[in-house]
Biopython code that builds the backbone (N, CA, C, O; Angstrom):
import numpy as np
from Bio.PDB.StructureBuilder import StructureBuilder

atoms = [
    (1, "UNK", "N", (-5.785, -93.974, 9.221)),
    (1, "UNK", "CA", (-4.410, -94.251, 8.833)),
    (1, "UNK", "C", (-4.262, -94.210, 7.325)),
    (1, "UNK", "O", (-5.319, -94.516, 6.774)),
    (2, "UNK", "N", (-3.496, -93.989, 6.677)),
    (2, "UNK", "CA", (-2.830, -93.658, 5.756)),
    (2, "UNK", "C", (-1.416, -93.929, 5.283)),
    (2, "UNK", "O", (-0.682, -94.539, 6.060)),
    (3, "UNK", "N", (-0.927, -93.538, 4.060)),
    (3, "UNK", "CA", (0.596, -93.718, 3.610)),
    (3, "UNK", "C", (1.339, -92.614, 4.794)),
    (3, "UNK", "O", (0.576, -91.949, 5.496)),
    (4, "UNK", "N", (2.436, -92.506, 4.918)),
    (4, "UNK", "CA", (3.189, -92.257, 6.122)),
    (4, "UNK", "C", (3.709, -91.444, 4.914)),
    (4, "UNK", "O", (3.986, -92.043, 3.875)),
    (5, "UNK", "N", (3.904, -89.620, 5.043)),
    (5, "UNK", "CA", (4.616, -88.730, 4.363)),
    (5, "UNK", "C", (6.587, -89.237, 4.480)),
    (5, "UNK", "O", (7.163, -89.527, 5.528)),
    (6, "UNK", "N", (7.191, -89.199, 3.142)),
    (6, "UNK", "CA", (8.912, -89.411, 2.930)),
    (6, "UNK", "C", (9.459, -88.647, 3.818)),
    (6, "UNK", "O", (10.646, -88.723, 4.138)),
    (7, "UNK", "N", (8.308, -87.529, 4.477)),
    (7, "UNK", "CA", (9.260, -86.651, 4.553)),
    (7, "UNK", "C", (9.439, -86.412, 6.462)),
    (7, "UNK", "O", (8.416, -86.978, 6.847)),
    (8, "UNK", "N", (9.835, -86.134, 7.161)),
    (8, "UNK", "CA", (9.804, -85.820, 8.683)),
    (8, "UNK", "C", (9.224, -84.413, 8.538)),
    (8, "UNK", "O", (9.489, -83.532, 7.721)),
    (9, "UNK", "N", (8.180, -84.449, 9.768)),
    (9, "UNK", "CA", (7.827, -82.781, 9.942)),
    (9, "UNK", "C", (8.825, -81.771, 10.165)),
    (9, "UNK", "O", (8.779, -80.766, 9.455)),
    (10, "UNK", "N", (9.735, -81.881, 11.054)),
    (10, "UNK", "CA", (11.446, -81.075, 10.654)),
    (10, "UNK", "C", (11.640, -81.105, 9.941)),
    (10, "UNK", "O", (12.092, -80.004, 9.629)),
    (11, "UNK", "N", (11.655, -81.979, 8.882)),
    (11, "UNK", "CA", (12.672, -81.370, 7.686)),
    (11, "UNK", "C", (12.122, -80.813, 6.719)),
    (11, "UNK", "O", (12.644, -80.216, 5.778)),
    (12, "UNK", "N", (10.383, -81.124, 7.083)),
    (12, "UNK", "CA", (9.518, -80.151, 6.112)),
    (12, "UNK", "C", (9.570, -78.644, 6.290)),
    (12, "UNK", "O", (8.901, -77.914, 5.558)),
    (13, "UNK", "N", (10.655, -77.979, 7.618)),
    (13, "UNK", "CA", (10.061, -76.636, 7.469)),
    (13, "UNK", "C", (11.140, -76.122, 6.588)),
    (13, "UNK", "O", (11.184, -74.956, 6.198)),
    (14, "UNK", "N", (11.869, -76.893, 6.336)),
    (14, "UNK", "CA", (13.111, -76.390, 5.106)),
    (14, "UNK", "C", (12.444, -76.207, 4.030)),
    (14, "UNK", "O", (13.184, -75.606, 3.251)),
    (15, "UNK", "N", (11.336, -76.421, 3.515)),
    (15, "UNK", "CA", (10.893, -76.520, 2.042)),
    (15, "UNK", "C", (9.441, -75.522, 2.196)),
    (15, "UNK", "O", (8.536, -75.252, 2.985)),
    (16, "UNK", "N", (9.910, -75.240, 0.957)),
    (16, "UNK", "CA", (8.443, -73.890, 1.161)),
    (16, "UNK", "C", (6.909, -74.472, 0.554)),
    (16, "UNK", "O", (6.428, -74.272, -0.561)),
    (17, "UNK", "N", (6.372, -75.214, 1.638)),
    (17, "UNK", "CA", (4.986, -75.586, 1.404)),
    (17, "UNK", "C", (4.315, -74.589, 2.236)),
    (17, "UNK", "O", (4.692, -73.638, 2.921)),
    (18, "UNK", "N", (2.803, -75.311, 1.845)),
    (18, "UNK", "CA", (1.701, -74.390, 2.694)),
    (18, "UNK", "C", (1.679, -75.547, 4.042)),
    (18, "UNK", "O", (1.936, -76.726, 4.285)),
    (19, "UNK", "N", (1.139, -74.182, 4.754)),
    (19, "UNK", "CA", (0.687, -74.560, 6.065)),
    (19, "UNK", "C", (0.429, -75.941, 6.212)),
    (19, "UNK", "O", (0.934, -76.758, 6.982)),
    (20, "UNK", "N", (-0.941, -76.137, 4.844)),
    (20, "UNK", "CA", (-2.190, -77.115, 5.162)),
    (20, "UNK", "C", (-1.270, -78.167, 4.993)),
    (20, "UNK", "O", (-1.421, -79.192, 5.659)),
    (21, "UNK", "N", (-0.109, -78.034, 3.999)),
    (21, "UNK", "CA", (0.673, -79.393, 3.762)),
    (21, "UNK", "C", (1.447, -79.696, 4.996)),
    (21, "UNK", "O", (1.353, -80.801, 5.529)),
    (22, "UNK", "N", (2.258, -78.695, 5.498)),
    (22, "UNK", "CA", (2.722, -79.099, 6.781)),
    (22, "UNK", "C", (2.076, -79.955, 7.797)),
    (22, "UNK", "O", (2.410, -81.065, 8.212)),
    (23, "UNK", "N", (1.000, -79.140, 8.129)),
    (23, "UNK", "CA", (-0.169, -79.776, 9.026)),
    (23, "UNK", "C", (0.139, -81.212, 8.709)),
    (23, "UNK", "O", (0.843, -81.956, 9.392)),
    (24, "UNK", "N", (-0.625, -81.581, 7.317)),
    (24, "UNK", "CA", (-0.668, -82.713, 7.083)),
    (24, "UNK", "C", (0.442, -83.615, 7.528)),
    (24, "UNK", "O", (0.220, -84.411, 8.441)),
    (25, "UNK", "N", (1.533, -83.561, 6.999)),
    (25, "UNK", "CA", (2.647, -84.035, 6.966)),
    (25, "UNK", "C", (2.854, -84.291, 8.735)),
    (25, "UNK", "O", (3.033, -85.466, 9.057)),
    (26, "UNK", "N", (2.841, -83.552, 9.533)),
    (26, "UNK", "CA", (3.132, -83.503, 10.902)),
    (26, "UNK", "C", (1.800, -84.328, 11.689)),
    (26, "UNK", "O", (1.947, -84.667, 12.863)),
    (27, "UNK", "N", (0.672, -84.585, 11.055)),
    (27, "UNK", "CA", (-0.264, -85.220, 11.780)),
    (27, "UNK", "C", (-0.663, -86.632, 11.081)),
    (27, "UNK", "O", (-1.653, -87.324, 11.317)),
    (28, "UNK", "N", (0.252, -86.832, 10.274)),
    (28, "UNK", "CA", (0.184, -88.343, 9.873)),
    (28, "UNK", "C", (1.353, -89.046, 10.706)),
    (28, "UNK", "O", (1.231, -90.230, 11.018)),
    (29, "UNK", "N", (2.393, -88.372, 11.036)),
    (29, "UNK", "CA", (3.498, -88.470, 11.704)),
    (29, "UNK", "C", (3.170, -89.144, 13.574)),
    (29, "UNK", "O", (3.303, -90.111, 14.325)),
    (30, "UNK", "N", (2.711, -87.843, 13.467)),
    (30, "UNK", "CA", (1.561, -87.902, 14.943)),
    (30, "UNK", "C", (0.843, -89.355, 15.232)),
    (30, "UNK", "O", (0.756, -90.296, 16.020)),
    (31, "UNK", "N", (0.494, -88.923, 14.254)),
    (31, "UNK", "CA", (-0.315, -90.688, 14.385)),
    (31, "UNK", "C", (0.322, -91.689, 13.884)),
    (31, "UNK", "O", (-0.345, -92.723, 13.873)),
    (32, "UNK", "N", (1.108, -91.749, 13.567)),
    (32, "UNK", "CA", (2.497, -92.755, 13.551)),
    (32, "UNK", "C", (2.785, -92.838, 14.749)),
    (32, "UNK", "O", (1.881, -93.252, 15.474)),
    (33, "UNK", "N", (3.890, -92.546, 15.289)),
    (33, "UNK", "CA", (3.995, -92.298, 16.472)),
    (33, "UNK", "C", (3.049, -92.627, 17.889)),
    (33, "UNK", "O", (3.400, -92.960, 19.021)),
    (34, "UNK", "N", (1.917, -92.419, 17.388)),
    (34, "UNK", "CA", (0.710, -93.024, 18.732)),
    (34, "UNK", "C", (0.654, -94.111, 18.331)),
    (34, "UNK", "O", (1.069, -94.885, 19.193)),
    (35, "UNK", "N", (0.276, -94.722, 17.232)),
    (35, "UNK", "CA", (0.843, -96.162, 16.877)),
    (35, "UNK", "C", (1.566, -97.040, 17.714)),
    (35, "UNK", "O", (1.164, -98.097, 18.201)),
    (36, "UNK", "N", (2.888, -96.396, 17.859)),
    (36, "UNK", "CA", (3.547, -96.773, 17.766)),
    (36, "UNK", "C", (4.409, -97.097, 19.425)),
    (36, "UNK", "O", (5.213, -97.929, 19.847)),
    (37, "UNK", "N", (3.686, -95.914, 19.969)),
    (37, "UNK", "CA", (3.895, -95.867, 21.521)),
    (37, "UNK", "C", (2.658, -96.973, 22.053)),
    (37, "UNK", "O", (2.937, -97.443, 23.156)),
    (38, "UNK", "N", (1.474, -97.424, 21.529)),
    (38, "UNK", "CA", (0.507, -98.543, 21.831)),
    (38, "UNK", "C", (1.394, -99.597, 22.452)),
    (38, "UNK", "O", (1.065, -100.189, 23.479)),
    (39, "UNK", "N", (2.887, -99.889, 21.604)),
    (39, "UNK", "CA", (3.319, -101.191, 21.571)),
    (39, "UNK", "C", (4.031, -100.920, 22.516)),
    (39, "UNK", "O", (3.934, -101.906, 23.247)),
    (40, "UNK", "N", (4.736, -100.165, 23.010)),
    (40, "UNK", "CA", (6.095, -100.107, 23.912)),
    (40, "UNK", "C", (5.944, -100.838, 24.607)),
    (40, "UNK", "O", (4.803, -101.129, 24.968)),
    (41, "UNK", "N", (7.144, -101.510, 25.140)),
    (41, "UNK", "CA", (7.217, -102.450, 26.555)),
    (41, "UNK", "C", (7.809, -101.446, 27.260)),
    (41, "UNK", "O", (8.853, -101.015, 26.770)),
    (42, "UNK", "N", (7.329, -100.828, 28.546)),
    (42, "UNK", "CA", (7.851, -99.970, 29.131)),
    (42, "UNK", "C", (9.254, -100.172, 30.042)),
    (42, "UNK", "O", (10.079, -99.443, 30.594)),
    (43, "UNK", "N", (8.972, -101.862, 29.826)),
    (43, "UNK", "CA", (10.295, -102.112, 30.817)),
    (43, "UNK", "C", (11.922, -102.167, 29.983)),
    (43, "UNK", "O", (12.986, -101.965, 30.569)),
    (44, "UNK", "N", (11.776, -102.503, 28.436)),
    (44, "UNK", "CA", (12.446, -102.361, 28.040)),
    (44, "UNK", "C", (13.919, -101.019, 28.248)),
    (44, "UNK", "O", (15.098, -101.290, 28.476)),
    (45, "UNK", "N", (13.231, -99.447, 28.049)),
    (45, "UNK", "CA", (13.942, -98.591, 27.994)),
    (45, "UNK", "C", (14.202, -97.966, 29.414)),
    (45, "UNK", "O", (15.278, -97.735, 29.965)),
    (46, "UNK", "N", (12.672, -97.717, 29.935)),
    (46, "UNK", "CA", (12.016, -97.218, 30.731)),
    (46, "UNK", "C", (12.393, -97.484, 32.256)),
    (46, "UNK", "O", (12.588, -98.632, 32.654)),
    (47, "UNK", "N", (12.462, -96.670, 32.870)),
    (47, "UNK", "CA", (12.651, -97.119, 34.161)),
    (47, "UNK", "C", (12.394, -95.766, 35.281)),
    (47, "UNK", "O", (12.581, -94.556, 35.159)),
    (48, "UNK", "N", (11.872, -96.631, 36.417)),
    (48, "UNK", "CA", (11.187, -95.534, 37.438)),
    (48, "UNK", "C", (11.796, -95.445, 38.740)),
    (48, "UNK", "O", (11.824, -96.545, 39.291)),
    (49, "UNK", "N", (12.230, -94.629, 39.331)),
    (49, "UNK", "CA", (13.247, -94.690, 40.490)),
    (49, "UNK", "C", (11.676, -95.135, 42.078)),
    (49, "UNK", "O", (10.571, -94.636, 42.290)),
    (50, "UNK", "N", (12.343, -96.079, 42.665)),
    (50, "UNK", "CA", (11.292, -96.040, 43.703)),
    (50, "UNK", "C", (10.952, -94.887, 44.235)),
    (50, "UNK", "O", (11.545, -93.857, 43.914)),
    (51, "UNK", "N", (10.055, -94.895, 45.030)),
    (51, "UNK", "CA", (9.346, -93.567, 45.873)),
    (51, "UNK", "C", (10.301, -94.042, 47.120)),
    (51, "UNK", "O", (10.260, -95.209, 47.510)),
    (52, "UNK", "N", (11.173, -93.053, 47.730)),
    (52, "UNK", "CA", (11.972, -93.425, 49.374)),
    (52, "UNK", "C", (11.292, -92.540, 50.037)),
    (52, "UNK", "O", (11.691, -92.612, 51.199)),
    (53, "UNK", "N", (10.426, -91.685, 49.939)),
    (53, "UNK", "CA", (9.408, -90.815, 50.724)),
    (53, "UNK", "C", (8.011, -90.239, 50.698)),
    (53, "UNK", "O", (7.941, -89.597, 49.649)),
    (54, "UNK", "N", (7.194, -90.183, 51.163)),
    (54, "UNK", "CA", (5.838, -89.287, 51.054)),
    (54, "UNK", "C", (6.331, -88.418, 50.135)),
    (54, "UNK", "O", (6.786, -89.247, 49.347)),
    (55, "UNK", "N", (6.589, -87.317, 49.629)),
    (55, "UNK", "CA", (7.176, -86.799, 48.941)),
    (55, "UNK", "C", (6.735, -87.041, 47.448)),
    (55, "UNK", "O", (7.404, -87.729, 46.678)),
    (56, "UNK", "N", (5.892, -86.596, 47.201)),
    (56, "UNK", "CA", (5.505, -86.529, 46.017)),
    (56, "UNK", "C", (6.593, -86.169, 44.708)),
    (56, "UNK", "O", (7.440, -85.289, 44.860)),
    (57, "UNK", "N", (6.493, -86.843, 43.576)),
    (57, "UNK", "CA", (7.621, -86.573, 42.439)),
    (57, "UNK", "C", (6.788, -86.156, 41.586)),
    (57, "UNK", "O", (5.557, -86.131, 41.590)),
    (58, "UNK", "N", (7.800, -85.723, 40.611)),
    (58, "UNK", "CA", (7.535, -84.817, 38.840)),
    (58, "UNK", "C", (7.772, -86.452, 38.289)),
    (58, "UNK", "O", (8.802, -87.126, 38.299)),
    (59, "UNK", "N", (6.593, -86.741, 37.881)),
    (59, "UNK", "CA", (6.993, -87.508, 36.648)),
    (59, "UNK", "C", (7.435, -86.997, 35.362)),
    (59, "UNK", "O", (6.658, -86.288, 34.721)),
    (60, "UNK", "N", (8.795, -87.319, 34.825)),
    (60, "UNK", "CA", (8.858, -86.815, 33.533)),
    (60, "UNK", "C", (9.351, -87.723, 32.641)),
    (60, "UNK", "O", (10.275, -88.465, 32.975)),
    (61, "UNK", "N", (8.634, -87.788, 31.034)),
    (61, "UNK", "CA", (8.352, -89.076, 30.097)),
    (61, "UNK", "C", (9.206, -88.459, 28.728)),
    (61, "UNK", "O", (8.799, -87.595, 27.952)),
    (62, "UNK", "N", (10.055, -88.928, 28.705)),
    (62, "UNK", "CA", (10.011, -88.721, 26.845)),
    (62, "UNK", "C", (9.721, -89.907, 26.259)),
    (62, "UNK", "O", (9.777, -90.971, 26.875)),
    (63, "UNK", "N", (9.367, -89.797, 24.931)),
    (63, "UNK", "CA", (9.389, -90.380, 24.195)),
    (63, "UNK", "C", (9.971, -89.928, 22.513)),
    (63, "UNK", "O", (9.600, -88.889, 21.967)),
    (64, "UNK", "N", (10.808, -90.799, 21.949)),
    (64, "UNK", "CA", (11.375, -90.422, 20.912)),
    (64, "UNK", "C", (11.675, -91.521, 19.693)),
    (64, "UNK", "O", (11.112, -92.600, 19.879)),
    (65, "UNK", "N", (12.283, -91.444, 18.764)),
    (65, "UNK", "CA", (12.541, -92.436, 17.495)),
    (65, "UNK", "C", (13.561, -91.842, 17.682)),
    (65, "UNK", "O", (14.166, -92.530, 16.860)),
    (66, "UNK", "N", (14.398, -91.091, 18.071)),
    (66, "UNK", "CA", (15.753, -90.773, 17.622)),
    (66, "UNK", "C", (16.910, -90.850, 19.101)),
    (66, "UNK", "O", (17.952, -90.215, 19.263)),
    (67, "UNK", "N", (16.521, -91.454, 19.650)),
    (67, "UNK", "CA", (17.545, -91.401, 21.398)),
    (67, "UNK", "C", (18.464, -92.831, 20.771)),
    (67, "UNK", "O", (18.369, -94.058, 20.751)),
    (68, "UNK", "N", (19.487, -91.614, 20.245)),
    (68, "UNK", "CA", (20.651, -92.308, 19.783)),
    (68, "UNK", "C", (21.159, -91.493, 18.953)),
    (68, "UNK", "O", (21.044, -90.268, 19.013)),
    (69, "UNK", "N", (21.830, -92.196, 18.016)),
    (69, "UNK", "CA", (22.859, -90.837, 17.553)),
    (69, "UNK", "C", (22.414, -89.777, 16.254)),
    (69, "UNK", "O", (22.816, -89.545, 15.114)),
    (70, "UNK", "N", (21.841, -89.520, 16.738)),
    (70, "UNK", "CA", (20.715, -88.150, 15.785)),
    (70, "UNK", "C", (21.141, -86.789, 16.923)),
    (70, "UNK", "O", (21.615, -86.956, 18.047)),
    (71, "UNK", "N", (20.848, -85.553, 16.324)),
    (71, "UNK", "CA", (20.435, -84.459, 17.411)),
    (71, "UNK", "C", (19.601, -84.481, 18.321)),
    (71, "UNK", "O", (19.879, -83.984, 19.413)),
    (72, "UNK", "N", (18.476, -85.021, 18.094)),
    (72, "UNK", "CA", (18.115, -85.294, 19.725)),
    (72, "UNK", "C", (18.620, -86.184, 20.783)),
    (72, "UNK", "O", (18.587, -85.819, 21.959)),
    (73, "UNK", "N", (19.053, -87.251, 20.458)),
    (73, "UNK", "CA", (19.757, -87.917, 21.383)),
    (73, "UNK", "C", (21.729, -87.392, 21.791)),
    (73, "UNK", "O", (22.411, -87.989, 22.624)),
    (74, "UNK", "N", (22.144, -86.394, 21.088)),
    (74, "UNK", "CA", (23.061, -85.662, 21.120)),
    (74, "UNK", "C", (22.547, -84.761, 22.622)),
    (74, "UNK", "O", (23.256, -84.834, 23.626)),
    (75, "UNK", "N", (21.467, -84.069, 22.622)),
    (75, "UNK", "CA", (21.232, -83.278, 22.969)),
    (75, "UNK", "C", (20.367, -83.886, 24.371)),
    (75, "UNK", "O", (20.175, -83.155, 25.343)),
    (76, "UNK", "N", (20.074, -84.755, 24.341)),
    (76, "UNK", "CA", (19.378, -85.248, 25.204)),
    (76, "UNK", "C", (19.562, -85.135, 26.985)),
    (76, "UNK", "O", (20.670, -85.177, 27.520)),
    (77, "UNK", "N", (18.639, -85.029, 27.529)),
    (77, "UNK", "CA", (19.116, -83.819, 29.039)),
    (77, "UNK", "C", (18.569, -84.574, 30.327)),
    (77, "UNK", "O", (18.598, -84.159, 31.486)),
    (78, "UNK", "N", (18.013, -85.901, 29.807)),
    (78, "UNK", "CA", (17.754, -87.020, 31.167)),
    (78, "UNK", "C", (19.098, -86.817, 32.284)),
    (78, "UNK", "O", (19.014, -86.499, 33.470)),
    (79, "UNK", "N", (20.339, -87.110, 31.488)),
    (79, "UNK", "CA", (21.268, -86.712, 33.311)),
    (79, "UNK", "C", (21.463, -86.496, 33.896)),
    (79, "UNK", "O", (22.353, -86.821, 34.682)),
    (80, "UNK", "N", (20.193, -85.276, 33.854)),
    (80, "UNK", "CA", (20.636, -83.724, 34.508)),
    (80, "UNK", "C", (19.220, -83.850, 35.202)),
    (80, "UNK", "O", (19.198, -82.855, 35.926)),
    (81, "UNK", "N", (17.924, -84.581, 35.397)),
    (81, "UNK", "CA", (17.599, -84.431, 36.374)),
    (81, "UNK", "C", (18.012, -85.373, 37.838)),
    (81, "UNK", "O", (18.807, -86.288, 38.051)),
    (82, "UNK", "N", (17.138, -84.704, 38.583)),
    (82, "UNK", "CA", (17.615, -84.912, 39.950)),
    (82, "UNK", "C", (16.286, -86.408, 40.381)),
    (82, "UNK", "O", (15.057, -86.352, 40.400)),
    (83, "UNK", "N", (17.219, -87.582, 40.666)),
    (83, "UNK", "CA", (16.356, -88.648, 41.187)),
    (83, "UNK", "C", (15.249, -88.647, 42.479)),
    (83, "UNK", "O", (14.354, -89.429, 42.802)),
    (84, "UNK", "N", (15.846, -87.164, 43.148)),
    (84, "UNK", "CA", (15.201, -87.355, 44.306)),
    (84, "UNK", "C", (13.799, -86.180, 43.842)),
    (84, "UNK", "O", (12.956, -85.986, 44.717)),
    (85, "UNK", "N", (13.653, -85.558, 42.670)),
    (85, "UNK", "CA", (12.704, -85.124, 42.871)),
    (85, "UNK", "C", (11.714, -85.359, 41.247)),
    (85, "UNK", "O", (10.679, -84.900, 40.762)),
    (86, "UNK", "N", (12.554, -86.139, 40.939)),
    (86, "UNK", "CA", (11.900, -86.865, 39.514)),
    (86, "UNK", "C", (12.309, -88.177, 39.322)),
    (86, "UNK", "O", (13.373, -88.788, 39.423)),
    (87, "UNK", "N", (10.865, -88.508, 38.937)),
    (87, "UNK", "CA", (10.841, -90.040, 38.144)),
    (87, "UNK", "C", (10.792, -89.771, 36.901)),
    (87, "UNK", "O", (10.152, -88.943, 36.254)),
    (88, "UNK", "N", (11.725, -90.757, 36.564)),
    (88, "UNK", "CA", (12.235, -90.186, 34.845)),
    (88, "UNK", "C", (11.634, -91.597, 34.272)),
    (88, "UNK", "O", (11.712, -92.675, 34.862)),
    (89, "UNK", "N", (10.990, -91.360, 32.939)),
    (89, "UNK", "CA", (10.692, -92.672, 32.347)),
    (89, "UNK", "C", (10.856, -92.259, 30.521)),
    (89, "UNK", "O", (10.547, -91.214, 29.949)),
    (90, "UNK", "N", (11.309, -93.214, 30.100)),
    (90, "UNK", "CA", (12.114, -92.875, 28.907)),
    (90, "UNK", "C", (11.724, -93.969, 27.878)),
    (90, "UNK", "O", (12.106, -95.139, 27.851)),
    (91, "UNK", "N", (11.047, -93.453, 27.206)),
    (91, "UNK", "CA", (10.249, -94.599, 25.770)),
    (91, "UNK", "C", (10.911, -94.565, 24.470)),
    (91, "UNK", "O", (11.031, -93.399, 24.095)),
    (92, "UNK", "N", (11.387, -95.417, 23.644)),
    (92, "UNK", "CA", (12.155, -95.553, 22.382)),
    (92, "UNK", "C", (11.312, -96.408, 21.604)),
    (92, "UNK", "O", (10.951, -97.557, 21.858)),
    (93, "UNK", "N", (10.976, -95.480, 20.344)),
    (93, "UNK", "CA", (10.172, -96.064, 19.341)),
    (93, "UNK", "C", (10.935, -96.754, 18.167)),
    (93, "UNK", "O", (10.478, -97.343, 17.187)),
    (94, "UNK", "N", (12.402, -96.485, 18.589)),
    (94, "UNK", "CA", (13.327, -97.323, 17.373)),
    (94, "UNK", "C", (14.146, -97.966, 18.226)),
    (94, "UNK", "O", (14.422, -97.790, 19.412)),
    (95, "UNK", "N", (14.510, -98.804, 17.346)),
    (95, "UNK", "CA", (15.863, -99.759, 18.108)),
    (95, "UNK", "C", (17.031, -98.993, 18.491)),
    (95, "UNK", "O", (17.293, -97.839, 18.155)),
    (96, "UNK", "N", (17.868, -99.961, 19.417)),
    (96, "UNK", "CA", (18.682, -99.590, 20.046)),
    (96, "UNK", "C", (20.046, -99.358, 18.899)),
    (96, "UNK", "O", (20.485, -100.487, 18.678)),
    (97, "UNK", "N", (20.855, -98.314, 18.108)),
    (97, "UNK", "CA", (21.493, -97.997, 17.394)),
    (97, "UNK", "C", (23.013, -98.468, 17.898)),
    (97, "UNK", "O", (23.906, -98.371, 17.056)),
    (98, "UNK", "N", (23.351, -98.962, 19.188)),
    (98, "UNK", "CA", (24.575, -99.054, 19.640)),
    (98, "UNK", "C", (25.266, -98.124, 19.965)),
    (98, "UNK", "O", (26.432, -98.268, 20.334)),
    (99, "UNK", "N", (24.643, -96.957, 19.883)),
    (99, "UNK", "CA", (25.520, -95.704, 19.761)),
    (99, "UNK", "C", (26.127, -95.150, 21.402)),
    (99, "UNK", "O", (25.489, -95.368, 22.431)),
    (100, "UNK", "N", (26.838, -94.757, 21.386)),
    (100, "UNK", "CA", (27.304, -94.376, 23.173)),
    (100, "UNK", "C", (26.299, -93.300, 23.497)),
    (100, "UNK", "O", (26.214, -93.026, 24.694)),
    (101, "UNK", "N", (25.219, -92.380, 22.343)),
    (101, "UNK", "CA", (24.286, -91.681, 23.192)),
    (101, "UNK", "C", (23.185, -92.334, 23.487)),
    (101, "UNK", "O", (22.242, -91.960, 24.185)),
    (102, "UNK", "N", (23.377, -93.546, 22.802)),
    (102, "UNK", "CA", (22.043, -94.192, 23.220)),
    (102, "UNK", "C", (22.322, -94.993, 24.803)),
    (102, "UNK", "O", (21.559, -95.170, 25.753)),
    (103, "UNK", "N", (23.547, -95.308, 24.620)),
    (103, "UNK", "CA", (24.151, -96.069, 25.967)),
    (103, "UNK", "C", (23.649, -95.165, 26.863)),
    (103, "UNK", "O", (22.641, -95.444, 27.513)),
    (104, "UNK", "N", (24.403, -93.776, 27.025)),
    (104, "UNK", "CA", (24.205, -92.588, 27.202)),
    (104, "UNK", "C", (22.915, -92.792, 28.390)),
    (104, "UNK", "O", (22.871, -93.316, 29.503)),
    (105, "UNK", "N", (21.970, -92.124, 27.561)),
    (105, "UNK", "CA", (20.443, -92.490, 27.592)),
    (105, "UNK", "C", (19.657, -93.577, 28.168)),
    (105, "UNK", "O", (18.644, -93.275, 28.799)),
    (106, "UNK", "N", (20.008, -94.865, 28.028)),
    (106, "UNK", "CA", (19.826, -96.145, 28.715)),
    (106, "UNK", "C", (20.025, -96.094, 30.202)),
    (106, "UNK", "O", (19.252, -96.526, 31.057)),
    (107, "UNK", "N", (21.283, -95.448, 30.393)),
    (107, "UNK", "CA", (21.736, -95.613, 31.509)),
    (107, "UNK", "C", (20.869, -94.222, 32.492)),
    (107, "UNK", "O", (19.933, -94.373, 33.277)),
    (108, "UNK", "N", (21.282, -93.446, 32.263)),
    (108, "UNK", "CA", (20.116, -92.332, 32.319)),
    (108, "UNK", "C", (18.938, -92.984, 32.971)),
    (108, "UNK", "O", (19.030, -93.029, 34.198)),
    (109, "UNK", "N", (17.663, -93.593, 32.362)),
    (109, "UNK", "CA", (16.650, -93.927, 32.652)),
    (109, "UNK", "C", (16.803, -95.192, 33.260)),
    (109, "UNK", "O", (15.701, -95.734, 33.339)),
    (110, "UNK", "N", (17.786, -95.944, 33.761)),
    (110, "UNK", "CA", (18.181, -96.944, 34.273)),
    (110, "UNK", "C", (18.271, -96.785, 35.885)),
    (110, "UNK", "O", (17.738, -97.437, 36.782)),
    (111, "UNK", "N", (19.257, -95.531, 35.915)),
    (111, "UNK", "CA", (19.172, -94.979, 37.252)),
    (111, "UNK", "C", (18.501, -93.999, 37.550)),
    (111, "UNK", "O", (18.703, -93.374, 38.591)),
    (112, "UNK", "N", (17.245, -93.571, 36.377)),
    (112, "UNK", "CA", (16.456, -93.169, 37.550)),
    (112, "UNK", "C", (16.597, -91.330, 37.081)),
    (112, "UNK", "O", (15.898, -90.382, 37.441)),
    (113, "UNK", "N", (17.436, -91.366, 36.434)),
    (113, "UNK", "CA", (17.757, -89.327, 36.642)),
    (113, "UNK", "C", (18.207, -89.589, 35.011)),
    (113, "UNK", "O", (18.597, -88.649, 34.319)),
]
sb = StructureBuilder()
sb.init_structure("model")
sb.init_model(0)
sb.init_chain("A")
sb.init_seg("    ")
for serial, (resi, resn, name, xyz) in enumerate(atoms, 1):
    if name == "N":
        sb.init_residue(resn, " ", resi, " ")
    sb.init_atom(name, np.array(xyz, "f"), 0.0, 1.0, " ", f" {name:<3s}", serial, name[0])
structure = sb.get_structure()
């Protein structure tokens, strides 16, 4: 572990560094982030639709710092799966912003799709 780069690995590809700096920049981040998912309470955000059949499911996980009102949480596409053939589980490494995409989103992994 180390000082944590000012900068986000996105917004580093706007600026004309080398590779090796990118790298860098994106794998201190990285490991921020694993950090940081150690702590999650999964019950907080997270939520798993029961199994109603033999029927095996897609588990599918995000995890993010921005599920809220940033572009990824703009963009964010939990609604759109289907409960009956995915368990959706949804991890937030930042607080809850109040924002209606974060509501959005909450609710999303609340019910399941």
């Amino acid at each position: 572990p180390g000082t944590l780069p000012g900068i986000k690995p996105f917004m580093a590809l706007a600026f004309p560094i080398t590779l090796e700096d990118y790298a860098f920049i994106a794998e201190r981040h990285a490991e921020d982030e694993a950090r940081k998912s150690l702590r999650l309470d999964p019950v907080n955000l997270a939520a798993r639709s029961p199994h109603t059949s033999m029927v095996s499911k897609l588990t599918v996980a995000y995890i993010s710092a921005d599920l809220g009102d940033h572009p990824v949480g703009h963009n964010a596409w939990m609604h759109f799966h289907s409960n009956n053939v995915v368990d959706l589980m949804v991890f937030a490494t930042s607080a809850d912003d109040g924002s209606q995409w974060r509501k959005r989103i909450t609710e999303a992994a609340q019910a399941g799709k």
